[in-house]
C-alpha positions as CSV (number, residue, x, y, z in Angstrom):
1,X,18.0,9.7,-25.9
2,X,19.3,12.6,-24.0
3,X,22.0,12.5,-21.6
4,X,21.3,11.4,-18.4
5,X,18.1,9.2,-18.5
6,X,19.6,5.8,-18.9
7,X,21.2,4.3,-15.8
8,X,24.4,3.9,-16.8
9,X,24.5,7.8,-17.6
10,X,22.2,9.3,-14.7
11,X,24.1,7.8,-12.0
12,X,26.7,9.9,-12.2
13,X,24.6,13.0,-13.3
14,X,22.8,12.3,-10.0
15,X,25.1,12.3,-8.1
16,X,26.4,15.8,-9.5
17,X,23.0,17.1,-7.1
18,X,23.7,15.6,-3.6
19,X,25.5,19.0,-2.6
20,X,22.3,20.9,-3.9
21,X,19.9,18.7,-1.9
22,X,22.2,18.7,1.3
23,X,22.2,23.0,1.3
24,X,18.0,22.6,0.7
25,X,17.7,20.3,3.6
26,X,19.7,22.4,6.2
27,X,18.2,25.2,5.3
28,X,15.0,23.5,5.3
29,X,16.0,22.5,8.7
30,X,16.8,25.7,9.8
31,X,13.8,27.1,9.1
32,X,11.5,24.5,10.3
33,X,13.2,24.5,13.9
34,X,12.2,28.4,14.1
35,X,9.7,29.3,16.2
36,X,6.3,30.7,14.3
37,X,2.8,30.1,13.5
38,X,3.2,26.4,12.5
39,X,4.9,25.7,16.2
40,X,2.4,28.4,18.2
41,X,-0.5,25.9,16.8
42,X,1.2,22.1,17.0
43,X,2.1,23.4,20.5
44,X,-1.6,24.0,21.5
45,X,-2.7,21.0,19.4
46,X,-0.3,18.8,21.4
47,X,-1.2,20.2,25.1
48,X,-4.9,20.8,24.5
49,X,-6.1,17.6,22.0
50,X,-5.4,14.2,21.5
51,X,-2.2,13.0,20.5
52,X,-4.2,12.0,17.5
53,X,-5.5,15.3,16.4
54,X,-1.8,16.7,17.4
55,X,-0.3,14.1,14.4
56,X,-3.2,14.9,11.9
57,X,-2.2,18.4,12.7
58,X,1.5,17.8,12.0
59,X,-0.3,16.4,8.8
60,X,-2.0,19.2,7.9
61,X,1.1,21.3,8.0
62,X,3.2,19.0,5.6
63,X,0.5,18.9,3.2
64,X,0.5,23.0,3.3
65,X,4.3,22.2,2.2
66,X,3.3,20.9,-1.2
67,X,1.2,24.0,-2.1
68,X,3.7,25.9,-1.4
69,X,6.3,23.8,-3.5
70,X,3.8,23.5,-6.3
71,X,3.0,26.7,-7.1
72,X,7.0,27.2,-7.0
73,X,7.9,24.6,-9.6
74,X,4.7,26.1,-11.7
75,X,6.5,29.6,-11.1
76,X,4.0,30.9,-9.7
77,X,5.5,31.8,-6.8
78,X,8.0,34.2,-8.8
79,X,4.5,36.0,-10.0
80,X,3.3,36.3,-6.4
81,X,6.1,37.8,-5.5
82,X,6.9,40.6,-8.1
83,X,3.2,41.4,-7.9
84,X,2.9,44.1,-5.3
85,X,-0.7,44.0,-4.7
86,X,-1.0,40.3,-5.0
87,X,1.4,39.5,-2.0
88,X,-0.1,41.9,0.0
89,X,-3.2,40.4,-0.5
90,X,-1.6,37.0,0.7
91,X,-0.3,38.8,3.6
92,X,-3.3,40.2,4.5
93,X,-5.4,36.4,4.3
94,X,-3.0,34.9,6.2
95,X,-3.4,37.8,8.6
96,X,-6.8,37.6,9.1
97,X,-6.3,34.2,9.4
98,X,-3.9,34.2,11.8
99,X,-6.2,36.6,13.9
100,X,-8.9,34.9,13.9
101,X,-6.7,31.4,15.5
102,X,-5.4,34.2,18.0
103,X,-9.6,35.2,18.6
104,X,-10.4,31.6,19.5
105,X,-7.3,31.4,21.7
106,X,-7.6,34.6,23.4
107,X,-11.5,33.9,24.3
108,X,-10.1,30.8,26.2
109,X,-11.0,30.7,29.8
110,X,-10.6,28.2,32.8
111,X,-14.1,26.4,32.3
112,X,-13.5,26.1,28.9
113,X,-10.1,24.2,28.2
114,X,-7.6,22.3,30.4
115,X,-4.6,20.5,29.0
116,X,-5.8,17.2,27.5
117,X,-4.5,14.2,30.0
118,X,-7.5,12.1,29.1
119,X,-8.9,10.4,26.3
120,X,-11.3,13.9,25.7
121,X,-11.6,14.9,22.1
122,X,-12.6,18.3,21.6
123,X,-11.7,18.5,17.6
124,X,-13.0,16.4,14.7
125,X,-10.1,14.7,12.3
126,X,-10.4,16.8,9.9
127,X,-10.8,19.9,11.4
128,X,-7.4,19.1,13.4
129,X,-5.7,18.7,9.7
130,X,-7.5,21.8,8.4
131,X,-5.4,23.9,10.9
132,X,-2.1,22.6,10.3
133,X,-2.9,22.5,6.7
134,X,-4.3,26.5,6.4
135,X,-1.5,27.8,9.2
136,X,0.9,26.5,6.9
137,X,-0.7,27.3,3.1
138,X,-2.1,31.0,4.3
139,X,1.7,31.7,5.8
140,X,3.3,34.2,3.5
141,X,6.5,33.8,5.0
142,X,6.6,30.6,4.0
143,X,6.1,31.9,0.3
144,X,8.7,33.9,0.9
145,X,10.9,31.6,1.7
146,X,10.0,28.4,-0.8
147,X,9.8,31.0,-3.9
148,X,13.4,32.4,-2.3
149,X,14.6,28.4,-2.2
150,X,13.5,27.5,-6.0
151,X,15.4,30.7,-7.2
152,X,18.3,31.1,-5.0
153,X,19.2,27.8,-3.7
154,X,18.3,25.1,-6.4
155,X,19.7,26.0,-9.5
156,X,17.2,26.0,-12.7
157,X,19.0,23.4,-14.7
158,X,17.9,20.9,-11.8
159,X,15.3,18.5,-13.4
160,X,12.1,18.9,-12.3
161,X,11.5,15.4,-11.1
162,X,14.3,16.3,-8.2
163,X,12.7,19.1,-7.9
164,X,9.7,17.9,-6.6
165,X,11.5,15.2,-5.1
166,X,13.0,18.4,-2.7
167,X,9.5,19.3,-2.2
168,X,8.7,15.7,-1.0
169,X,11.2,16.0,1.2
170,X,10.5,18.8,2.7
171,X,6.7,18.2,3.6
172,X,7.9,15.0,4.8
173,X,10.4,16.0,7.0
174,X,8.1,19.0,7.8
175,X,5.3,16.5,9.2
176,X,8.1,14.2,11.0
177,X,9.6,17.1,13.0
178,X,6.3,18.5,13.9
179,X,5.2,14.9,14.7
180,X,7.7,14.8,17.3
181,X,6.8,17.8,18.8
182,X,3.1,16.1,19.0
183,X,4.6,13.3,20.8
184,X,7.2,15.3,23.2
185,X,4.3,17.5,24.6
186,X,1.6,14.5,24.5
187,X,3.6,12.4,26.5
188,X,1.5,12.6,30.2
189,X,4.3,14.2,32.4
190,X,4.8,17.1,30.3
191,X,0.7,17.3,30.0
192,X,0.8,17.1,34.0
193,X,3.1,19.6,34.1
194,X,1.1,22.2,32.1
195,X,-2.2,21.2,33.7
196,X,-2.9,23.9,36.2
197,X,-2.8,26.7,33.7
198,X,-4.3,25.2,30.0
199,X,-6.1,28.1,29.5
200,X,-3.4,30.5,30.4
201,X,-1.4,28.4,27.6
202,X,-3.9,29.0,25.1
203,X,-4.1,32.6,26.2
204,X,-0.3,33.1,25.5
205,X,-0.4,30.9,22.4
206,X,-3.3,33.7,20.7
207,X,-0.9,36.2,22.0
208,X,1.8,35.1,19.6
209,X,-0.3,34.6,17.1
210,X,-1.9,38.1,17.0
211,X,1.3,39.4,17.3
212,X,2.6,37.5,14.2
213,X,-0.3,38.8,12.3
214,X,0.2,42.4,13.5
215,X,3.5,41.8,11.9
216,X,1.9,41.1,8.8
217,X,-0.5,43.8,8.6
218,X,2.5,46.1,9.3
219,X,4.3,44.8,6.4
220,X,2.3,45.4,4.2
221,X,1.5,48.6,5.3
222,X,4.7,49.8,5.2
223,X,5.2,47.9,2.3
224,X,8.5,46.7,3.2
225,X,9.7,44.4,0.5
226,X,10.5,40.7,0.5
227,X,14.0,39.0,1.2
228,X,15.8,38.2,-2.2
229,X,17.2,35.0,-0.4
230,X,16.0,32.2,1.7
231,X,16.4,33.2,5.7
232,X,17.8,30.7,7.9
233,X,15.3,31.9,10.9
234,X,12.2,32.7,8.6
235,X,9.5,30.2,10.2
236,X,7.3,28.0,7.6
């Protein structure tokens, strides 16, 4: 039996990875706390739905998470991103995606939202988790920056069942923080205190998001090449 499967002899193996998983989970932190597409959307979600479709959301974005960490275990993430053409084509769906978020927002107008501080719902379920889940899937940043984790950060000699175990972690504590965020701006005195100008709000929040996807369009125009390392204030 090979070295570190049976208890006795994993334990200590194990423990050999804590200060790997410590580095991915502050950087994972870092990260998450930047502001970006993923935060633009949970903050509309949270001032303009249900506190319910503002979790599902937070779901949606977590689940995104574990694309992006399974096509990097697969290594597939490695061939997205040495393949010129194919990350530009990324870049340029999750522009257009990105654009068309920042359309709907943009089109917003005083009849037609308010911030939420009833029991309205606007937004099926799903549809709330398919826009956490596609803001966080069609975001080549975060590509970027789980591809840059898998080859930088955690070494290759880690086994792959901690490997994915990172990846758990990560859309886990990716759904929690963006959870909380549902709850903070849910809570009816912050709703209150946005409530004169919900449309405004959703005005400003397509504003970011068309200027995020200009970024991306520019990108790739200029074809200005990916980090080689994961970046601290890259948003997911």
């Amino acid at each position: 039996m090979p070295s570190g499967i049976t208890k006795k002899q994993g334990e200590p193996e194990l423990q050999n990875y804590w200060p790997e998983f410590l580095t991915v989970a502050v950087v994972h932190l870092l990260a998450v706390a930047s502001p970006g597409p993923d935060f633009a959307v949970m903050l509309r979600q949270a001032l303009c739905q249900s506190r319910k479709n503002a979790l599902l959301t937070a779901l949606g974005v977590g689940i995104g998470i574990l694309v992006h960490v399974g096509y990097s275990l697969l290594g597939i993430g490695l061939v997205i991103q040495q393949s010129v053409w194919l990350f530009n084509l990324l870049k340029m769906v999750g522009a257009l995606y990105l654009t068309w978020t920042a359309l709907q927002c943009l089109r917003a107008r005083a009849s037609d939202i308010e911030v939420q501080t009833g029991p309205r719902v606007s937004q099926s379920g799903f549809a709330a988790v398919r826009l956490g889940f596609l803001t966080n899937a069609l975001n080549p940043k975060a590509t970027l920056f789980f591809v840059s984790l898998f080859s930088v950060v955690i070494s290759p000699g880690t086994p792959i069942e901690l490997q994915a175990g990172y990846g758990i972690y990560m859309a886990t504590a990716t759904a929690l923080w963006f959870a909380l965020v549902a709850v903070f701006f849910t809570l009816p005195g912050v709703r209150r205190g946005f409530s004169r100008f919900g449309h405004w709000l959703d005005r400003l929040m397509g504003g970011v998001l068309l200027l995020l996807a200009g970024q991306l369009l520019l990108s790739t125009v200029s074809g200005s090449e990916p980090p080689s390392g994961p970046t601290p204030g890259m948003d997911r």
